[in-house]
VONU-251792 format. One record per residue: residue in three letters; residue number from 1; x, y, z of N, C-alpha, C in turn. Coordinates in pm, 1 decimal. Atoms other than C-alpha are relative to their C-alpha. Layout:
BEGIN
+------+-----+----------+----------+----------+----------+----------+----------+----------+----------+----------+
: code : pos :      n_x :      n_y :      n_z :     ca_x :     ca_y :     ca_z :      c_x :      c_y :      c_z :
+------+-----+----------+----------+----------+----------+----------+----------+----------+----------+----------+
:  ALA : NUM :        X :        Y :        Z :        X :        Y :        Z :        X :        Y :        Z :
...
+------+-----+----------+----------+----------+----------+----------+----------+----------+----------+----------+
END
This chain:
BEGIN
+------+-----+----------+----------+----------+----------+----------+----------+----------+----------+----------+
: code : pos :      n_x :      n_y :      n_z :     ca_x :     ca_y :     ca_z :      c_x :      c_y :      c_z :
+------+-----+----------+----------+----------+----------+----------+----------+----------+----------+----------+
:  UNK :   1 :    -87.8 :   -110.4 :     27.4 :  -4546.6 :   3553.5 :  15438.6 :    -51.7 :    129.6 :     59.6 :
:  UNK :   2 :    117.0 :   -120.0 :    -77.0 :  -4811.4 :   3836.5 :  15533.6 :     26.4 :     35.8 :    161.3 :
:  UNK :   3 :    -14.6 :     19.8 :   -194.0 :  -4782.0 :   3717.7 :  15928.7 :    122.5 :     43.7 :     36.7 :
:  UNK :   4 :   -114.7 :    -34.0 :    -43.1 :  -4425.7 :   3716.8 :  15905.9 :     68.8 :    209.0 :    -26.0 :
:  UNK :   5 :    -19.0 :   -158.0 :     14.6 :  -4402.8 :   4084.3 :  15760.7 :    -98.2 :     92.2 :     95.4 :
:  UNK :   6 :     50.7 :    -23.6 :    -79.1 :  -4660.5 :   4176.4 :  16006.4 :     46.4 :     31.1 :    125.5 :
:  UNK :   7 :    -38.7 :    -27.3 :   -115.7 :  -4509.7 :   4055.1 :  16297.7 :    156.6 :     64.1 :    -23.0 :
:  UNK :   8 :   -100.9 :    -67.2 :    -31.6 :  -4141.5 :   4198.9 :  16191.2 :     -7.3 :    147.6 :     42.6 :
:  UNK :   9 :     17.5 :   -181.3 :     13.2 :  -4240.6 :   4542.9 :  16116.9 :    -67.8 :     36.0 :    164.9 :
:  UNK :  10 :     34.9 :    -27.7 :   -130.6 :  -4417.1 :   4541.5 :  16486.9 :    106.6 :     11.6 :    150.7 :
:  UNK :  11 :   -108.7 :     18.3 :    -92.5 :  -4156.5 :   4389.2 :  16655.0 :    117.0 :     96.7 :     14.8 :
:  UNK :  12 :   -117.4 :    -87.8 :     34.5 :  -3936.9 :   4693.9 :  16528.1 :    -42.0 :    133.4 :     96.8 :
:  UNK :  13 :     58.2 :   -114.0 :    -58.7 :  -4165.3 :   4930.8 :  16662.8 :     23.0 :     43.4 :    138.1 :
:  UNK :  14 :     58.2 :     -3.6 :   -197.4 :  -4249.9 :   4849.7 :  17026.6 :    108.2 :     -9.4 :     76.5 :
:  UNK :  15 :   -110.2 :     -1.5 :   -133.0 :  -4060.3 :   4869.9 :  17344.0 :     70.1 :   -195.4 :      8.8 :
:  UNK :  16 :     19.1 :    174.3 :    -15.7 :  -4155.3 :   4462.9 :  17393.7 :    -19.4 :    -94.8 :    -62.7 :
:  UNK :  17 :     16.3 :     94.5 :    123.2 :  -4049.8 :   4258.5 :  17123.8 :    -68.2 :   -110.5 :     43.0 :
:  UNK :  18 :     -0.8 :    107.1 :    -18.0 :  -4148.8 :   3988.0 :  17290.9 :   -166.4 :    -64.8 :     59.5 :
:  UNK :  19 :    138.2 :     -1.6 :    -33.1 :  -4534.6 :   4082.7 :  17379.7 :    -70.4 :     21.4 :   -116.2 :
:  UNK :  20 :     27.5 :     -9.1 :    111.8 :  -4555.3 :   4090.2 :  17025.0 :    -67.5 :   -144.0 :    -55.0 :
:  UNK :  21 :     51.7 :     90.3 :     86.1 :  -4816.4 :   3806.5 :  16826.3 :   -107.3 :     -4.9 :   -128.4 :
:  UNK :  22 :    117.9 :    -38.2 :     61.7 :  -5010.7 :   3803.3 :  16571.1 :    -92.5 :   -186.4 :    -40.8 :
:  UNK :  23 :     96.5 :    157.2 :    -35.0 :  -5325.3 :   3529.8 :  16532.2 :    -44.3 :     43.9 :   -216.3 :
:  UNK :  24 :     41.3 :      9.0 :    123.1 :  -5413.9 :   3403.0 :  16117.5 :   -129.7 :    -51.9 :     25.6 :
:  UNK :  25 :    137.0 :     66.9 :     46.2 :  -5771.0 :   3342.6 :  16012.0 :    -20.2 :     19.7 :    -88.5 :
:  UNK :  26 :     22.7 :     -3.7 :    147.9 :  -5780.2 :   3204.6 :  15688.6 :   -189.3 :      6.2 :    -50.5 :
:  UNK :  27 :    159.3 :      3.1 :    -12.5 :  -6121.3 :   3230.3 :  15525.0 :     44.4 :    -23.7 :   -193.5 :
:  UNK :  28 :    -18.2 :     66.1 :    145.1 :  -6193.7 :   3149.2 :  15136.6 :     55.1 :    132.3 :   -114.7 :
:  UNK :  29 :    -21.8 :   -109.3 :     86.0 :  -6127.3 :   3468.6 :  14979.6 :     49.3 :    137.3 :     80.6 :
:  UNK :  30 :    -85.2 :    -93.9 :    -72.9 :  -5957.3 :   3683.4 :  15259.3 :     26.3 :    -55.9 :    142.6 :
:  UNK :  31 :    -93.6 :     61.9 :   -131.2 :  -5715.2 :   3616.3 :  15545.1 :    -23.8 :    162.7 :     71.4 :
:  UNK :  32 :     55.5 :   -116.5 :   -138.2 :  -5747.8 :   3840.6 :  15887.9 :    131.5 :    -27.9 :     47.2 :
:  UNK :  33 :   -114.8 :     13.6 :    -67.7 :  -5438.9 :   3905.3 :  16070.5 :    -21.1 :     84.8 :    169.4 :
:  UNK :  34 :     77.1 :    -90.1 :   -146.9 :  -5512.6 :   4017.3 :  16467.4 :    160.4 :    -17.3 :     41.7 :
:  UNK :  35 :   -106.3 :    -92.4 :    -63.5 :  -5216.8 :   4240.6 :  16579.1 :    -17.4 :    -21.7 :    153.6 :
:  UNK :  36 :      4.4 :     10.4 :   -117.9 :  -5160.4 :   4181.5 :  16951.3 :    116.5 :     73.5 :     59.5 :
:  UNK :  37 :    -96.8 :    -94.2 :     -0.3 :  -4905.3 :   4426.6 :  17117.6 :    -24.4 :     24.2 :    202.3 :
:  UNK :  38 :    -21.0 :    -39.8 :   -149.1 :  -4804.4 :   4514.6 :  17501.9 :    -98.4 :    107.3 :      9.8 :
:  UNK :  39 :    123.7 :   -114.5 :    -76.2 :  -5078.4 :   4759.4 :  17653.0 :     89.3 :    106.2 :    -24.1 :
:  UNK :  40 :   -101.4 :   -112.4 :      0.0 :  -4778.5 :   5030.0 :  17666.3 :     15.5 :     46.1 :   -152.7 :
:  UNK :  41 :    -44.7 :    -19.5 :    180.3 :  -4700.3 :   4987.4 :  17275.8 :   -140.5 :    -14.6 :   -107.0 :
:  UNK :  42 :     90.5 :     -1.3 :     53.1 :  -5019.4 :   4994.7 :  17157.8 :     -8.0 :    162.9 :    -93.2 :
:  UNK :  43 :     -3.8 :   -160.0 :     56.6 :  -4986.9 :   5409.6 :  17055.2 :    114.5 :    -28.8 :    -89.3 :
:  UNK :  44 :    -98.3 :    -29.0 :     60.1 :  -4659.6 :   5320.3 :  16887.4 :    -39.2 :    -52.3 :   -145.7 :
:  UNK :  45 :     19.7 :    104.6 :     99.9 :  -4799.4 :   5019.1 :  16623.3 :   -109.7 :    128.9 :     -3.9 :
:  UNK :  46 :    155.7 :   -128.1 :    131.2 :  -5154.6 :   5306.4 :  16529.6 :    114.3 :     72.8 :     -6.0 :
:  UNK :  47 :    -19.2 :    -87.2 :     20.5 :  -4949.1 :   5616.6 :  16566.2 :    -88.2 :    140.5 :    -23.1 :
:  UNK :  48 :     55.6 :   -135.7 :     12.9 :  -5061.7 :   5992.6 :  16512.1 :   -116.9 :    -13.4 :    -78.1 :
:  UNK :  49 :     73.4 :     42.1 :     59.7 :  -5359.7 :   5950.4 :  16392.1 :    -49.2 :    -93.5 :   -124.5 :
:  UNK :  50 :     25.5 :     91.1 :     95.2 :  -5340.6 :   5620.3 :  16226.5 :     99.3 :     32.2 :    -70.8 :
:  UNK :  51 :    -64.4 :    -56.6 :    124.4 :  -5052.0 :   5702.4 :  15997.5 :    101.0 :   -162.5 :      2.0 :
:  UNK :  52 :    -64.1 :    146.1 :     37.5 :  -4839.4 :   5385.8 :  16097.9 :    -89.9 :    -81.9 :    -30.1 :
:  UNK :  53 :     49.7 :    104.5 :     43.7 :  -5120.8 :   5160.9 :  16075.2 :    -59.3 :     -1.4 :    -85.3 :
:  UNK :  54 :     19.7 :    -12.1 :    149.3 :  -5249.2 :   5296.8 :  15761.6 :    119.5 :    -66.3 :   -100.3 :
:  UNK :  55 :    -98.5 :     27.3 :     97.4 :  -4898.8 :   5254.0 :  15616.5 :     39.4 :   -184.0 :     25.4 :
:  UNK :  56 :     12.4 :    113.8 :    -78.9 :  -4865.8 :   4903.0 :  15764.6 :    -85.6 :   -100.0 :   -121.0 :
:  UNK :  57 :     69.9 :     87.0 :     79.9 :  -5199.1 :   4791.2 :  15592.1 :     44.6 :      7.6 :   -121.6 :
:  UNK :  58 :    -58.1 :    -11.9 :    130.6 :  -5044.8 :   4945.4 :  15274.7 :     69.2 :   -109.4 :    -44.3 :
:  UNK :  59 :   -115.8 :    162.5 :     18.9 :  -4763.4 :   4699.9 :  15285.7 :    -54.3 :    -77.0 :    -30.8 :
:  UNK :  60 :     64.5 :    130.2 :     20.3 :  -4947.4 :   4448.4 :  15325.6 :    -85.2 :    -50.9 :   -108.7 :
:  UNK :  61 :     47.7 :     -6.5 :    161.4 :  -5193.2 :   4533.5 :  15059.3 :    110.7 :    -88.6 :    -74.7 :
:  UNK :  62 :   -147.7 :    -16.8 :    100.5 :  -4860.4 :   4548.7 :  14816.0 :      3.9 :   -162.8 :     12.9 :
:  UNK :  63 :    -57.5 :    109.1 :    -31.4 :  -4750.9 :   4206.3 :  14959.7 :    -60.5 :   -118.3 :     -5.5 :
:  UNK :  64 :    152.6 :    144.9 :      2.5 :  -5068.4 :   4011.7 :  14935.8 :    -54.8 :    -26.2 :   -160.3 :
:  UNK :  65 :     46.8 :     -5.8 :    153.0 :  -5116.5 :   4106.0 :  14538.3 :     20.0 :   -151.8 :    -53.6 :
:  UNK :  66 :    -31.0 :     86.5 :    106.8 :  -4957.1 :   3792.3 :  14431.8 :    -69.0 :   -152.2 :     55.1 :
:  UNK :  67 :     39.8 :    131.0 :    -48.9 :  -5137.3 :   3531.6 :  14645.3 :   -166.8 :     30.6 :    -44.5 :
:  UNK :  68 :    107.9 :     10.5 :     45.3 :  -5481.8 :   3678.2 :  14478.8 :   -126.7 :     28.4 :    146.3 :
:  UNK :  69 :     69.8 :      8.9 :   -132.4 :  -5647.8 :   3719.8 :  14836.5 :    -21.4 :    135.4 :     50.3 :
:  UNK :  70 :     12.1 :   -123.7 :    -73.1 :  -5742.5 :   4035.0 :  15057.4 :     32.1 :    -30.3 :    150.9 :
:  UNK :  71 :   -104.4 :     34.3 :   -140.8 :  -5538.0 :   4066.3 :  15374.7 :    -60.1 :     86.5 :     82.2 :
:  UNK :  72 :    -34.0 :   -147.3 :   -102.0 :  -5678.2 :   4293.8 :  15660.0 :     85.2 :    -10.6 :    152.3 :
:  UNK :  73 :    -73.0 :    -47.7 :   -156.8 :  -5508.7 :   4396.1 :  15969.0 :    -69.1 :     55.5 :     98.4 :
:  UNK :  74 :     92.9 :    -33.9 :   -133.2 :  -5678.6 :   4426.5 :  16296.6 :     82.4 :     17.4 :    106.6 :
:  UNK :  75 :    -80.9 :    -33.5 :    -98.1 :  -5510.1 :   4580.3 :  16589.6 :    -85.3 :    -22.4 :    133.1 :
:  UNK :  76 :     78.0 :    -27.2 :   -147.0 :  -5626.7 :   4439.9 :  16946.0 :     33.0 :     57.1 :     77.3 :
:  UNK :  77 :    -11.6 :    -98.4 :   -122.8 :  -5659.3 :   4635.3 :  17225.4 :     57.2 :   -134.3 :    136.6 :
+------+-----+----------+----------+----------+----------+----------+----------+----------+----------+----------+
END
């Protein structure tokens, strides 16, 4: 569920829906989500100093409460 709210909210963002993926690595007590994004749309997914991808991890926070786990979000370059 996490991945999929991940990759929508990205895909909304960027120029290139379609250079959009994100990679899961489960682990025993927190999942990793690696943001992957067109070279061009990379400023759009952080924003002004971090403000979308602060709000982003927020979500996700929020969205991860009920599976008991810690979710982070990693944005590759």
């Amino acid at each position: 569920m996490e991945k999929d709210l991940v990759e929508y909210i990205a895909k909304t963002l960027v120029d290139d829906p379609s250079g959009v993926s994100v990679n899961v690595i489960e682990g025993e007590k927190s999942t990793i989500l690696e943001l992957k994004v067109a070279d061009n749309d990379i400023g759009k997914v952080i924003g002004k100093h971090g403000r979308i991808a602060k709000a982003v991890r927020t979500l996700l926070s929020a969205a991860s409460t009920r599976s008991g786990k810690r979710v982070v979000l990693e944005i590759l370059d």
